[in-house]
MARBA-851979 format. One record per residue (C-alpha): residue in three letters; residue number from 1; x, y, z. Coordinates in steps of 0.25 Angstrom, whole numbers, plus 5000, padded with zeros to 4 digits. Layout:
N
> type,seq,x,y,z
> Ala,NUM,X,Y,Z;
...
% end
This chain:
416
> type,seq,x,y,z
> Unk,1,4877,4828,5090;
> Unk,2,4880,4822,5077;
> Unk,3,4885,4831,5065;
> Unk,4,4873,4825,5056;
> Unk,5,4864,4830,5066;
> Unk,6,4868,4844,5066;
> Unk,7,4870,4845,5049;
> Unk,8,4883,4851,5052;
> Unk,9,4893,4852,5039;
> Unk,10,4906,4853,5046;
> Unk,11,4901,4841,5058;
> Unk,12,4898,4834,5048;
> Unk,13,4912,4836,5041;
> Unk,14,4919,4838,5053;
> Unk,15,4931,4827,5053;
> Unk,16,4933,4831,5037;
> Unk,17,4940,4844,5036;
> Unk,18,4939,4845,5022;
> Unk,19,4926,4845,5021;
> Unk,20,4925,4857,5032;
> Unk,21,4934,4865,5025;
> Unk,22,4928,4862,5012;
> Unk,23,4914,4866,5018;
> Unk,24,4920,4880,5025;
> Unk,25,4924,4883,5010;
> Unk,26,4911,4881,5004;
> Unk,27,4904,4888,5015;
> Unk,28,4911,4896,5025;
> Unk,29,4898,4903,5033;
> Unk,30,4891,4889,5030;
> Unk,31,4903,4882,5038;
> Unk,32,4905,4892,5050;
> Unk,33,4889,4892,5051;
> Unk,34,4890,4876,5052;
> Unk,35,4904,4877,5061;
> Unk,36,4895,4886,5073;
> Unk,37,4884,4876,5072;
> Unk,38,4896,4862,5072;
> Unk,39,4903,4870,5083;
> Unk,40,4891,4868,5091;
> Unk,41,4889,4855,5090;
> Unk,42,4903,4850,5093;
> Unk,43,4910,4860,5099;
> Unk,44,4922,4852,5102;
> Unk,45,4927,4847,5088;
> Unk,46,4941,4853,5085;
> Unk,47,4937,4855,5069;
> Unk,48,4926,4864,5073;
> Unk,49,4935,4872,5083;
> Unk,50,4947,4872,5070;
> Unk,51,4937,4877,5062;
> Unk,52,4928,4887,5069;
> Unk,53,4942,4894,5073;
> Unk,54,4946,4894,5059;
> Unk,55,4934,4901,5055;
> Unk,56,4931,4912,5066;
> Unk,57,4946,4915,5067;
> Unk,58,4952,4930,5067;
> Unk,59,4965,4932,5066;
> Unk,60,4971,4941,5075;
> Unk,61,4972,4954,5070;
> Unk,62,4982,4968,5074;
> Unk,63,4975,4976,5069;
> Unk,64,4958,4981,5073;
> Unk,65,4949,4986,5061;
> Unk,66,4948,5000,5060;
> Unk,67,4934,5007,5063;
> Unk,68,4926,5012,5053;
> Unk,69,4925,5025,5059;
> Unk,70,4939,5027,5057;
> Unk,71,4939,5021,5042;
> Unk,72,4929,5032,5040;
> Unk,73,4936,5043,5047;
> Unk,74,4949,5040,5039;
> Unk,75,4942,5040,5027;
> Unk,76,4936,5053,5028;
> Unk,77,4948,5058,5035;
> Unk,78,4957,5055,5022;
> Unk,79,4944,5061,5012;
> Unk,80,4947,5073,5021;
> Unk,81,4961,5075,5018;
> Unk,82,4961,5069,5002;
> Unk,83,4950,5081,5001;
> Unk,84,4959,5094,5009;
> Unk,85,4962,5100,4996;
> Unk,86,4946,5101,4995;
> Unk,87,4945,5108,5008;
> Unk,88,4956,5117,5009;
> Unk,89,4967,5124,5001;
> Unk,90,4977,5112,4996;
> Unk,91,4981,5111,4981;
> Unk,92,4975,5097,4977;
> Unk,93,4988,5094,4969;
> Unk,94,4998,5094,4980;
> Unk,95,4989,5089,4990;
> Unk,96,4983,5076,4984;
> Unk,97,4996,5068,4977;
> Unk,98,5002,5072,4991;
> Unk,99,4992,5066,5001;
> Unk,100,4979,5057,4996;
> Unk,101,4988,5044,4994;
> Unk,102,4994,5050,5009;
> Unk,103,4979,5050,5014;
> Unk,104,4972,5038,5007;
> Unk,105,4986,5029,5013;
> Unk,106,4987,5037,5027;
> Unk,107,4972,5033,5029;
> Unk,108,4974,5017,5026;
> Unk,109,4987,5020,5035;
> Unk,110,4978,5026,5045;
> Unk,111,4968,5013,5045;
> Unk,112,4980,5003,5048;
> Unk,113,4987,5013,5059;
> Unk,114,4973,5012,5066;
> Unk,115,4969,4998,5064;
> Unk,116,4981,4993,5070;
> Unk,117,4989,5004,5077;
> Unk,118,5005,5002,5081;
> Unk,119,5012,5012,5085;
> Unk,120,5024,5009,5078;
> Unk,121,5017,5009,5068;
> Unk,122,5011,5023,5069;
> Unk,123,5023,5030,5072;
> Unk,124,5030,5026,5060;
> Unk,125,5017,5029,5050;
> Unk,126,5011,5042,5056;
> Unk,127,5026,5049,5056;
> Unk,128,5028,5045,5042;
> Unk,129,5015,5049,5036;
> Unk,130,5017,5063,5044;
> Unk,131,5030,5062,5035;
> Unk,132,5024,5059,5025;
> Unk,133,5015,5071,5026;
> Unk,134,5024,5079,5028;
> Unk,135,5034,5076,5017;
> Unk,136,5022,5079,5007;
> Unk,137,5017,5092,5012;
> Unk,138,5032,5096,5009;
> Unk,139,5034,5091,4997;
> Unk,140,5033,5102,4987;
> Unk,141,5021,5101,4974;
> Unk,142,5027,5102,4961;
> Unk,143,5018,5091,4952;
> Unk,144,5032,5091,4941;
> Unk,145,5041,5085,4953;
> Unk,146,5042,5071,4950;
> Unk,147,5050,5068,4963;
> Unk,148,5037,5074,4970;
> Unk,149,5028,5067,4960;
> Unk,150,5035,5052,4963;
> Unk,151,5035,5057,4978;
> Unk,152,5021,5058,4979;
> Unk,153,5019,5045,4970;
> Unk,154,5027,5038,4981;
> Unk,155,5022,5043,4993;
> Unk,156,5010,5034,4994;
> Unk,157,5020,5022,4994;
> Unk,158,5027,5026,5007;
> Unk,159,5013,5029,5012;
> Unk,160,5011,5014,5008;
> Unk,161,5021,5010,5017;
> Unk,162,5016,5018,5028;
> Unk,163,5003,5012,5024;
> Unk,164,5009,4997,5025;
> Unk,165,5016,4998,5038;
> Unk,166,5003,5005,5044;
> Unk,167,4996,4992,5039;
> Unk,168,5009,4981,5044;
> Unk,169,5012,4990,5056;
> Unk,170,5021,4982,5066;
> Unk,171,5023,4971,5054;
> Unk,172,5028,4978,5043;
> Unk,173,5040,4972,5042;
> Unk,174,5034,4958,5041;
> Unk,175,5032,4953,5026;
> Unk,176,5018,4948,5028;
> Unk,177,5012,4962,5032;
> Unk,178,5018,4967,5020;
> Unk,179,5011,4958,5012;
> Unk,180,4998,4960,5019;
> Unk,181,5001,4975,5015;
> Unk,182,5002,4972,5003;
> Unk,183,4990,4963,5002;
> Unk,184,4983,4974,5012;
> Unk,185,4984,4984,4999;
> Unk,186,4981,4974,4988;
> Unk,187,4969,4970,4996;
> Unk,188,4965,4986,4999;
> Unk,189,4969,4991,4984;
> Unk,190,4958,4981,4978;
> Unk,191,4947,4984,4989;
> Unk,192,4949,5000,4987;
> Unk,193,4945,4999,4971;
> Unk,194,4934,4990,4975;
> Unk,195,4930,5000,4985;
> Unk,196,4932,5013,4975;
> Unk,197,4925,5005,4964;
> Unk,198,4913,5002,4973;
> Unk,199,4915,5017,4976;
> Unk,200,4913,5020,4961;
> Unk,201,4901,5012,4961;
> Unk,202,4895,5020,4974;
> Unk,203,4899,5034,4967;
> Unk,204,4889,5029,4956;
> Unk,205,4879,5026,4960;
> Unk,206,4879,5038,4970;
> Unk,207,4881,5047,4959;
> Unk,208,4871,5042,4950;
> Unk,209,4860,5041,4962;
> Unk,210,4863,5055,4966;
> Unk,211,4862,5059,4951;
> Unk,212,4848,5054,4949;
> Unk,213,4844,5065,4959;
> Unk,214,4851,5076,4954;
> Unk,215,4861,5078,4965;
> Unk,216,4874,5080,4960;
> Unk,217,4885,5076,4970;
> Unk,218,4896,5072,4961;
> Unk,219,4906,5082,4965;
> Unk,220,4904,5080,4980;
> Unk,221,4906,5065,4978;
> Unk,222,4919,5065,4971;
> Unk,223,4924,5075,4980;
> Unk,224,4922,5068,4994;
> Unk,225,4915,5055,4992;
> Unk,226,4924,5048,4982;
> Unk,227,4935,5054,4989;
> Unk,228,4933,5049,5001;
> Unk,229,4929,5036,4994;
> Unk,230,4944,5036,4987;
> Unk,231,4951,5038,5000;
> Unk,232,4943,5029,5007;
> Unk,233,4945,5019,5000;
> Unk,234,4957,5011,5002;
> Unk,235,4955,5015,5017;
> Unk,236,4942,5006,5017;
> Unk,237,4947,4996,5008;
> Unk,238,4959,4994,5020;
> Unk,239,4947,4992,5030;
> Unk,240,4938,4983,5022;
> Unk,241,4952,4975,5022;
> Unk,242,4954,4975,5036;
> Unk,243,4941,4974,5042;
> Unk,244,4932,4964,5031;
> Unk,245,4945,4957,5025;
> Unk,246,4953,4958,5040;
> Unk,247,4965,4961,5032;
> Unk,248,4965,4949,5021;
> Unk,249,4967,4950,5006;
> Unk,250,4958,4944,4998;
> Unk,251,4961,4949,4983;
> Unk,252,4974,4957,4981;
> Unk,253,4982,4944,4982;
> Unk,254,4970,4936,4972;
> Unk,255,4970,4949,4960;
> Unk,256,4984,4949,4961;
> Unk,257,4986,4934,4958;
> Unk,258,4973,4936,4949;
> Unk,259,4980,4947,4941;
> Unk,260,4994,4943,4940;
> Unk,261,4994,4933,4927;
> Unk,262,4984,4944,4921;
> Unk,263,4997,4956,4923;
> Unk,264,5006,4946,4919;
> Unk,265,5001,4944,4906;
> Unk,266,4997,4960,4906;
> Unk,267,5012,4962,4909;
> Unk,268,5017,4952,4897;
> Unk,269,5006,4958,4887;
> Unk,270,5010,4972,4891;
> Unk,271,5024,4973,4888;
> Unk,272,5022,4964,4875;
> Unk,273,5013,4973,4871;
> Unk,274,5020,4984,4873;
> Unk,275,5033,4983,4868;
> Unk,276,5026,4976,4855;
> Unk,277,5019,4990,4855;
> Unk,278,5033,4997,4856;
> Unk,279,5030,5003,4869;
> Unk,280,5044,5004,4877;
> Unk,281,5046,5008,4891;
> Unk,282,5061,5015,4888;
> Unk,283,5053,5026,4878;
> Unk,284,5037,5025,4884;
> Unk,285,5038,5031,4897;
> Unk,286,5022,5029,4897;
> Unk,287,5027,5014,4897;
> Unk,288,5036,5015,4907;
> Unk,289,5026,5019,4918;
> Unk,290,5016,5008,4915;
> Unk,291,5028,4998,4916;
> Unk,292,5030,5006,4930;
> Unk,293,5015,5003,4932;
> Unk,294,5015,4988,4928;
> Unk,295,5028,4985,4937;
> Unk,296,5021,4990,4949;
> Unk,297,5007,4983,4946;
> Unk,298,5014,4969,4945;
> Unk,299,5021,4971,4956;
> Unk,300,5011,4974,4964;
> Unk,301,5002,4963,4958;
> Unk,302,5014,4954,4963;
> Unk,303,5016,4958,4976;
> Unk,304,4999,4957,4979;
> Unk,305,4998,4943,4974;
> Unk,306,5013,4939,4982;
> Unk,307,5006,4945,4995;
> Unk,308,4994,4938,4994;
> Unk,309,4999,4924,4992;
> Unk,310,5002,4916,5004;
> Unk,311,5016,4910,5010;
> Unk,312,5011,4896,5009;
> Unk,313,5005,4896,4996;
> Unk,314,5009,4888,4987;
> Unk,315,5015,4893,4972;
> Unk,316,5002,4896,4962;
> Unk,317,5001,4900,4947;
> Unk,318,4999,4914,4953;
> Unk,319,5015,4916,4958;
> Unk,320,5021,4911,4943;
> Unk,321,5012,4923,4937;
> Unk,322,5017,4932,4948;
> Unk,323,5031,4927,4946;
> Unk,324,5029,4930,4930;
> Unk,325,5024,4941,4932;
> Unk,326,5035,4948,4940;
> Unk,327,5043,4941,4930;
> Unk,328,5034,4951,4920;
> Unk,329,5036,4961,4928;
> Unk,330,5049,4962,4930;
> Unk,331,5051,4961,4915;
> Unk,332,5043,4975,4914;
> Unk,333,5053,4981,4926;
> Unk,334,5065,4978,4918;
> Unk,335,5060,4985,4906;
> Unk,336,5053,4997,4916;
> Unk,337,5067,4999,4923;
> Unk,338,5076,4996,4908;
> Unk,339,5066,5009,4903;
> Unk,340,5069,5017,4915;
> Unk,341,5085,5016,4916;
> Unk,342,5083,5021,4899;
> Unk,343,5074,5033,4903;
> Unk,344,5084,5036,4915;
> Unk,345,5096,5035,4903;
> Unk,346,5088,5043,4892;
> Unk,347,5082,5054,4902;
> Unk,348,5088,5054,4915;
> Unk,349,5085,5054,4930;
> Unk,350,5072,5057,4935;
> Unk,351,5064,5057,4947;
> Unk,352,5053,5048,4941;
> Unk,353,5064,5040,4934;
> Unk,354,5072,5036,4948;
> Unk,355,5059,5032,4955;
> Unk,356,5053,5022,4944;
> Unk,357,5067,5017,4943;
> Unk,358,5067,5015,4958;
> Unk,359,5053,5010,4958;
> Unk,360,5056,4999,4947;
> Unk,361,5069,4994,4952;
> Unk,362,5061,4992,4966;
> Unk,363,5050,4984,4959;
> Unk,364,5061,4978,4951;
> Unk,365,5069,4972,4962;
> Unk,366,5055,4969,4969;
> Unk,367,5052,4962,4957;
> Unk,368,5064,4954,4956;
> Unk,369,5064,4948,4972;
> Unk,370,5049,4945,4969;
> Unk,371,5051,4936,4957;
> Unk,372,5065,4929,4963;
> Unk,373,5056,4925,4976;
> Unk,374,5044,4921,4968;
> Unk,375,5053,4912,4960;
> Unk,376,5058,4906,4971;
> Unk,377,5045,4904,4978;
> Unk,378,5039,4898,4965;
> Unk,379,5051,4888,4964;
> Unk,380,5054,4884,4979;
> Unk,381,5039,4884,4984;
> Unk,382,5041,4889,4996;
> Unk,383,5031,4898,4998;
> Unk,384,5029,4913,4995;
> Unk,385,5034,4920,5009;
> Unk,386,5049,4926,5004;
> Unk,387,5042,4931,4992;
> Unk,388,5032,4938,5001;
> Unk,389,5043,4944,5008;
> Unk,390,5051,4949,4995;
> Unk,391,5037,4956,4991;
> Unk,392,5036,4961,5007;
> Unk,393,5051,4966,5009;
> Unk,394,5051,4974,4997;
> Unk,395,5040,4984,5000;
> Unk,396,5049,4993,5008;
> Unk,397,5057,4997,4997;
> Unk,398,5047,5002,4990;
> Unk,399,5045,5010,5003;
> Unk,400,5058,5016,5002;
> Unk,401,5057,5018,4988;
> Unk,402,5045,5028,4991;
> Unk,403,5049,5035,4999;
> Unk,404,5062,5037,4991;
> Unk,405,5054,5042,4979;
> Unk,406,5045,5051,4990;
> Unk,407,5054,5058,4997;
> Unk,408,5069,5055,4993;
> Unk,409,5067,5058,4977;
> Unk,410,5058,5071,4979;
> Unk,411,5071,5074,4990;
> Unk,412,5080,5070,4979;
> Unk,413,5077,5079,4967;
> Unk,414,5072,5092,4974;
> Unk,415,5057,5088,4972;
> Unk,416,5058,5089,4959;
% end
């Protein structure tokens, strides 16, 4: 049977593979539709057997998607312990700093232990949140202890890890499951605000419909519906990416590159226009912390758009910006850690002042490795996979750093 006879596109276009490919852009349902029907006319063509495997492939996968039952049983499970202060006698102000983040993290930690279980995986991660619960039910409440305050402002992190090794399991140590961690939280971070402001929305108009029949059920609402919706969250943000997106990243790697010449000319405006305003970080100590701030918003706008690119593509406009902007950055560090060492002269040690040193000579050195490989990438061409491992390799140390701060310090000056 002739191709004209059938008005098939891709029979029609079969022995010019520009053309097919050019017609699967333009109209990818259009084209499988037609590959069924051309597939039954000539069923032995190797063109049609290429491209019917290259369009109803799945990738093998070791890991199964979670139920919902069990996304919705987790979800109320963590509404229930965020609310216990509610239901029984437990000061809010020790209990919350202490253990939401623990709960909100425990519950995406949760999700990856059951979607791909690995028993090495599981005996290292339950004993360490067991520690971890432990280490905070002992840790004394005093809201003036700065080592307590920078203890409970670290803990997350080391959850984070526990949190990442949940998600690599068995491949932690390779650099490419770092990455996709990292691309994992870019990827979940952007689908949990869509999902709080469509929540937003949905409060609304609830609100408002209830209102025009005068029932008031605002209280009750806030109190257990936003909750759960706040908690909930990220947890359904990770299955949206698992189950509909089967774990790819689509726009944490495309904002970053999006935003990076936008912070770069933020970053150059901002310390222009500050020290043409007189501001200084060595007397402003206001300054200073949004200096802190800035460091680690660049650096993690770096580290998104360096994960999302791929080894084989070739250099774009988007890697000298990055490389100008680390550059940038880099810039502020120096005068972040040259305010630092003055305070440490003019007012001495203290807890806070020994953990933003730390943390800035960390994103420092980070810092400097990233722009050294990125030069060297840019000028030898030879794709981008060392400077993916230099962004991989570095992640335990701000681990180890962590858990300094959260359990070392607190140890170290007498909670204090």
């Amino acid at each position: 049977m002739s191709a004209d006879d059938n008005g098939n596109t891709i029979l029609d276009k079969l022995q010019q593979p520009d053309m097919l490919e050019e017609a699967y852009r333009k109209s990818p349902e259009s084209f499988k539709a037609e590959l069924s029907r051309a597939m039954e006319v000539n069923r032995d063509s190797e063109t049609l057997k290429v491209w019917h495997a290259r369009i109803h492939y799945n990738a093998p996968s070791s890991f199964t998607h979670t139920s919902f039952l069990f996304l919705l049983g987790v979800c109320l499970l963590a509404t229930f312990l965020v609310k216990i202060p509610v239901f029984f006698q437990v000061e809010g102000d020790w209990y919350y700093p202490r253990f939401v983040p623990l709960i909100v993290l425990t519950s995406l930690i949760m999700y990856f232990l059951q979607s791909a279980p690995k028993a090495n995986t599981i005996k290292l991660v339950a004993p360490s949140l067991v520690a971890y619960v432990v280490y905070l039910l002992v840790l004394p409440f005093d809201e003036n202890s700065a080592s307590i305050v920078m203890a409970l402002l670290h803990f997350p992190l080391v959850c984070f890890s526990l949190l990442a090794f949940s998600f690599m399991s068995d491949d932690w140590k390779s650099a490419a499951a770092r990455l996709k961690f990292i691309r994992y939280i870019g990827e979940v971070g952007i689908y949990t605000v869509l999902i709080l402001l469509g929540g937003m929305v949905l409060t609304g108009i609830t609100l408002g419909l209830f209102s025009v029949i005068d029932l008031d059920i605002m209280q009750w609402y806030s109190e257990y519906v936003i909750v759960l919706g706040l908690v909930s969250a990220p947890l359904v943000a990770t299955y949206l990416f698992d189950t509909t997106l089967n774990r790819q990243t689509k726009f944490a790697p495309i904002l970053a590159n999006v935003f990076s010449p936008l912070f770069l000319i933020t970053v150059l405006a901002y310390l222009f226009a500050s020290f043409l305003q007189g501001n200084s970080p060595f007397t402003d100590r206001n300054f200073l912390i949004n200096f802190n701030g800035l460091l680690i918003l660049i650096l993690a706008l770096t580290v998104f758009s360096i994960s999302g690119k791929k080894r084989s593509e070739d250099v774009q406009v988007a890697d000298y910006v990055n490389v100008l902007l680390v550059s940038a950055t880099l810039v502020v560090n120096v005068i972040a850690l040259s305010a630092i060492i003055f305070r440490w002269a003019e007012y001495g040690m203290t807890v806070n002042r020994i953990v933003v040193t730390g943390a800035n000579l960390l994103i420092f050195l980070h810092l400097i490795l990233l722009l050294q490989q990125y030069v060297v990438c840019l000028r030898k061409n030879e794709g981008f996979t060392r400077l993916e491992s230099t962004v991989a390799s570095y992640l335990p140390v701000y681990t180890c750093w962590s858990l300094i701060v959260a359990v070392v310090l607190p140890l170290a000056f007498q909670f204090e």
